[in-house]
DRENDO-1510 file (C-alpha; in Angstrom, 1 decimal, always signed):
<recs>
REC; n; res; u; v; w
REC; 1; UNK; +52.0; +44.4; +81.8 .
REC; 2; UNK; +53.9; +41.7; +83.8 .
REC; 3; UNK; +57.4; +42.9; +82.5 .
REC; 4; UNK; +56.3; +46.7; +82.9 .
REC; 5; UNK; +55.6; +45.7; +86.4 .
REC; 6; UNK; +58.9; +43.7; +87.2 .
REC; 7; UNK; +60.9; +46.5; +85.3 .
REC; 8; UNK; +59.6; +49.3; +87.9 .
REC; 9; UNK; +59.9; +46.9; +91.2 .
REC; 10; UNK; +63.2; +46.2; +89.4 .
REC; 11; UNK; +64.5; +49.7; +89.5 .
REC; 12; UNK; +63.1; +50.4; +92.7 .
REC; 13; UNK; +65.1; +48.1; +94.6 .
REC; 14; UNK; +67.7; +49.6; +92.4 .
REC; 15; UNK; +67.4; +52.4; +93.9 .
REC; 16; UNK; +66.9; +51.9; +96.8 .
REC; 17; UNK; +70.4; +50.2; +96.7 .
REC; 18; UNK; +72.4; +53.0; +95.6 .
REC; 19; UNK; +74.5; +53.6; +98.6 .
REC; 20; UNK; +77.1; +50.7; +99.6 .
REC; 21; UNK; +76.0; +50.4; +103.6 .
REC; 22; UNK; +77.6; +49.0; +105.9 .
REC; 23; UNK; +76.4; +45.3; +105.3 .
REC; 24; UNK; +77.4; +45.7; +101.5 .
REC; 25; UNK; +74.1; +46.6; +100.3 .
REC; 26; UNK; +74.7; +48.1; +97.3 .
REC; 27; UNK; +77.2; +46.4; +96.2 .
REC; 28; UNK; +77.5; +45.3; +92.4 .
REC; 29; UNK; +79.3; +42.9; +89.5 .
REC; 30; UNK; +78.7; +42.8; +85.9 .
REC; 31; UNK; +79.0; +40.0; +83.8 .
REC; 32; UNK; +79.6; +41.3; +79.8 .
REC; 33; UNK; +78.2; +38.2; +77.9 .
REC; 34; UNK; +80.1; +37.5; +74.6 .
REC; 35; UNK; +79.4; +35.6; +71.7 .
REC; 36; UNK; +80.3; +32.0; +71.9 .
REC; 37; UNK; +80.0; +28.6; +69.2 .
REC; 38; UNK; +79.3; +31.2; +66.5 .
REC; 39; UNK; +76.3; +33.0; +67.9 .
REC; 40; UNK; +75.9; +36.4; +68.0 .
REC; 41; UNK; +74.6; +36.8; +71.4 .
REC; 42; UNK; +75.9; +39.2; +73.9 .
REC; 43; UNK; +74.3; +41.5; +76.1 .
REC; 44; UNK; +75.0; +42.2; +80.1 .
REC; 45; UNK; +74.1; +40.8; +83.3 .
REC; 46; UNK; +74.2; +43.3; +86.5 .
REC; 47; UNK; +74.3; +41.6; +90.1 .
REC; 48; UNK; +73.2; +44.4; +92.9 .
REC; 49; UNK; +73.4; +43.2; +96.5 .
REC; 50; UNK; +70.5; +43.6; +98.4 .
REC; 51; UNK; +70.2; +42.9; +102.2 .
REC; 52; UNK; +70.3; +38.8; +101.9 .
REC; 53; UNK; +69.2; +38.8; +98.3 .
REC; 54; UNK; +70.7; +39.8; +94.6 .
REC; 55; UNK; +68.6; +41.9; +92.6 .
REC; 56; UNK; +69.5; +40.4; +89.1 .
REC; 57; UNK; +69.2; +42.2; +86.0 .
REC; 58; UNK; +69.8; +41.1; +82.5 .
REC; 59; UNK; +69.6; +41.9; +79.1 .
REC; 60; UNK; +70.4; +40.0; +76.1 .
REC; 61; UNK; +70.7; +40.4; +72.3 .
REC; 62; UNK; +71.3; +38.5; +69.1 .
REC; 63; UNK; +69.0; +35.4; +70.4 .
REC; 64; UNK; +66.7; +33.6; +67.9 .
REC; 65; UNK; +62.9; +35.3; +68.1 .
REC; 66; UNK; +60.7; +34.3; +70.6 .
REC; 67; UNK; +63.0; +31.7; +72.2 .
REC; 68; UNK; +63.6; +30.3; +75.6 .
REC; 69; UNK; +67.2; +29.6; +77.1 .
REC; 70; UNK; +68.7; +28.0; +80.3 .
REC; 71; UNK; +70.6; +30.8; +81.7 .
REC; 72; UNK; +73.0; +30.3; +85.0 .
REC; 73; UNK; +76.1; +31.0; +86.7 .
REC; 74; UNK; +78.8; +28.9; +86.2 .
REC; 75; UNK; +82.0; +27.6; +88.5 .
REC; 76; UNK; +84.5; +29.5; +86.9 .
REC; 77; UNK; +84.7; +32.8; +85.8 .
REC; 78; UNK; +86.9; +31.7; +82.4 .
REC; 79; UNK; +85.1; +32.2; +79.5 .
REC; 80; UNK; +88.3; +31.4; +76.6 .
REC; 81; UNK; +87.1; +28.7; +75.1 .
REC; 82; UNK; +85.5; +29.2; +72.7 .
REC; 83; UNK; +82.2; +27.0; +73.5 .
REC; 84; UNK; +82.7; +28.6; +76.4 .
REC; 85; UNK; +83.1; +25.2; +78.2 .
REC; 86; UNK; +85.9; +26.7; +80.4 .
REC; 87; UNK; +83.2; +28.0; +82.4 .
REC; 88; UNK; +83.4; +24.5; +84.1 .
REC; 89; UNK; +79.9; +23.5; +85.5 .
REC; 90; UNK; +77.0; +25.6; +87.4 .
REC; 91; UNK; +77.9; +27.0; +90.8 .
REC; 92; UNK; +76.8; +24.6; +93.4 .
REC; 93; UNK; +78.9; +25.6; +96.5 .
REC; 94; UNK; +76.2; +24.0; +98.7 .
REC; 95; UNK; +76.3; +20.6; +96.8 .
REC; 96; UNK; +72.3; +20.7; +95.8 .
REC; 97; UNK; +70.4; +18.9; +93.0 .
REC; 98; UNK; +69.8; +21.2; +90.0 .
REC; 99; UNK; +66.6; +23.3; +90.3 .
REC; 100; UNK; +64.0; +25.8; +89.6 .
REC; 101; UNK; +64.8; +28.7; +91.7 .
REC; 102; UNK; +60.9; +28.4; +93.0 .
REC; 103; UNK; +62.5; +24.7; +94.7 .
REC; 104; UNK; +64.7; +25.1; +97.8 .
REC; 105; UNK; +66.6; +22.7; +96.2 .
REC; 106; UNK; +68.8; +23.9; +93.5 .
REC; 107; UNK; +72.0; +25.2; +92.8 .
REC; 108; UNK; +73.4; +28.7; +93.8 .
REC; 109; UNK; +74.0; +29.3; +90.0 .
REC; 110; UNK; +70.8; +28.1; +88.8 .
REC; 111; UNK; +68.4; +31.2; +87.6 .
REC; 112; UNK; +65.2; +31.2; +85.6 .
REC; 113; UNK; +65.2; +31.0; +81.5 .
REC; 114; UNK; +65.4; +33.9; +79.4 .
REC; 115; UNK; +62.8; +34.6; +76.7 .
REC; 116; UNK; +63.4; +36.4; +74.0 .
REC; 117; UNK; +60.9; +38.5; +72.5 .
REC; 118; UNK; +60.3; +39.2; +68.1 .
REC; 119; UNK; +63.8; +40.8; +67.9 .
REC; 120; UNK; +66.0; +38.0; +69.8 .
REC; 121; UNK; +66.4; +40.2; +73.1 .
REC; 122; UNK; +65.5; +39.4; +76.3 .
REC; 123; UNK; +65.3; +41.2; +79.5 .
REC; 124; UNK; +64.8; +39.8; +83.0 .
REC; 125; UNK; +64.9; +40.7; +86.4 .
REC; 126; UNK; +64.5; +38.7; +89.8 .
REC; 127; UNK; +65.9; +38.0; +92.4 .
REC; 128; UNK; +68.0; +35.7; +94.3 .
REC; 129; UNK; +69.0; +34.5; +97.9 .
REC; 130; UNK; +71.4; +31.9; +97.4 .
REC; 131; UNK; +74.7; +34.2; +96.0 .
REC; 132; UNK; +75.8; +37.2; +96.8 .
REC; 133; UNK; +78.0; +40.3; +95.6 .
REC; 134; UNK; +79.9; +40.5; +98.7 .
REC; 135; UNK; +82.9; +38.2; +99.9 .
REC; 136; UNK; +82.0; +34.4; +100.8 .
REC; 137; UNK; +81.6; +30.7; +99.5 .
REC; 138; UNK; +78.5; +32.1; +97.2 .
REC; 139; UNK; +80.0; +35.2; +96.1 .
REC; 140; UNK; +79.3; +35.3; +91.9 .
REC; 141; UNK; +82.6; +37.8; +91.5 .
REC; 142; UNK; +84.9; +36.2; +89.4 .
REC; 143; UNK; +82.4; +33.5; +88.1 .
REC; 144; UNK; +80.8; +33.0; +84.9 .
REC; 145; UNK; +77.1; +33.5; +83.6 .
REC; 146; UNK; +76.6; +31.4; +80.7 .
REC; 147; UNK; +73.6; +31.7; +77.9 .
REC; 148; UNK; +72.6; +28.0; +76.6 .
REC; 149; UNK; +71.0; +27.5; +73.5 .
REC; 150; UNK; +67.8; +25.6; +74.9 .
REC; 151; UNK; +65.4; +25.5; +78.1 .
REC; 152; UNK; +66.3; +24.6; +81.3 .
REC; 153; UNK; +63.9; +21.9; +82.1 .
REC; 154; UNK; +64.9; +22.0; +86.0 .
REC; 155; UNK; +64.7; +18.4; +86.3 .
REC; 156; UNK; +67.4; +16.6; +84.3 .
REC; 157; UNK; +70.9; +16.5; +86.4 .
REC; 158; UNK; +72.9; +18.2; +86.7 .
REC; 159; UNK; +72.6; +20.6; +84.0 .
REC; 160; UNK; +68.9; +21.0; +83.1 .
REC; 161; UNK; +69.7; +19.4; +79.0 .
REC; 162; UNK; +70.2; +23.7; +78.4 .
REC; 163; UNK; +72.2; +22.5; +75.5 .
REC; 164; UNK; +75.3; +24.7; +74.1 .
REC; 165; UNK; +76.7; +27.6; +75.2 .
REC; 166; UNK; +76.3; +30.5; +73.5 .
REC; 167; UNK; +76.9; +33.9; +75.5 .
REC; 168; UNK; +79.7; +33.8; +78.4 .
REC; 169; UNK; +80.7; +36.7; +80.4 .
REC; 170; UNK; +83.4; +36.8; +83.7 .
REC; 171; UNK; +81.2; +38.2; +87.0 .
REC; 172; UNK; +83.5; +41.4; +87.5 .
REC; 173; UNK; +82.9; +43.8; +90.7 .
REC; 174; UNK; +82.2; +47.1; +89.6 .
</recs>
């Protein structure tokens, strides 16, 4: 009920944000994931800019059933490798500890774990008030969102012990 819940808040603020105004509401990127390390994850991540938050939404395939994985945006929006480690590290233009996203202390990139339901796909949606779509120092265009293989804990530093990469996708602006 939860999900059902999140899923129509999720595409009412959608909605709502279908005009680009003149603050850059509106305004969107897409991250395709791929598979990486031999997975067979991939799936898309959609960034919608909304007033001074991102309305987030992603969905995921080719996970393991009923799993949980550390899921964030990473520095660079180079997803070659492929490990994808040529994502470089989580975005932290603001220099903070890594975090929960419910702790005012955490990085920009850092977003909450993905649970996979019976068939290995997830879905989320939430949002965020540390990045944005539009121009600036926390601006996720041209960055990388990165699947791990584990949970974030949001404690251990600076990466959460997430574990492997196993979806990467460039943050294009669509």
């Amino acid at each position: 009920m939860k999900r059902v819940l999140l899923g129509l808040a999720a595409a009412a603020a959608l909605a709502g944000c279908a005009q680009t105004g003149p603050s850059g509401e509106g305004e969107r990127a897409v991250a395709t994931l791929q598979p990486k390390s031999g997975t067979s994850t991939q799936g898309t991540v959609t960034f919608t800019q909304h007033g001074n938050h991102v309305m987030v939404l992603a969905d995921v395939t080719g996970l393991p059933p009923n799993s949980v994985h550390g899921f964030h945006v990473h520095e660079k929006g180079d997803c070659s490798a492929p490990d994808a480690m040529s994502a470089g590290g989580h975005f932290n233009p603001s220099n903070k500890p890594h975090g929960s996203i419910a702790n005012p202390q955490h990085h920009a990139g850092d977003m909450p774990n993905l649970t996979s339901d019976a068939s290995g796909r997830a879905r989320a949606s939430f949002h965020l008030t540390d990045i944005t779509v539009t121009p600036g120092a926390n601006s996720v265009v041209d960055r990388a969102v990165v699947v791990h293989t584990g949970p974030d804990d949001y404690q251990t530093q600076p990466t959460g012990n997430s574990g492997g990469r196993i979806a990467c996708g460039t943050v294009i602006k669509s």
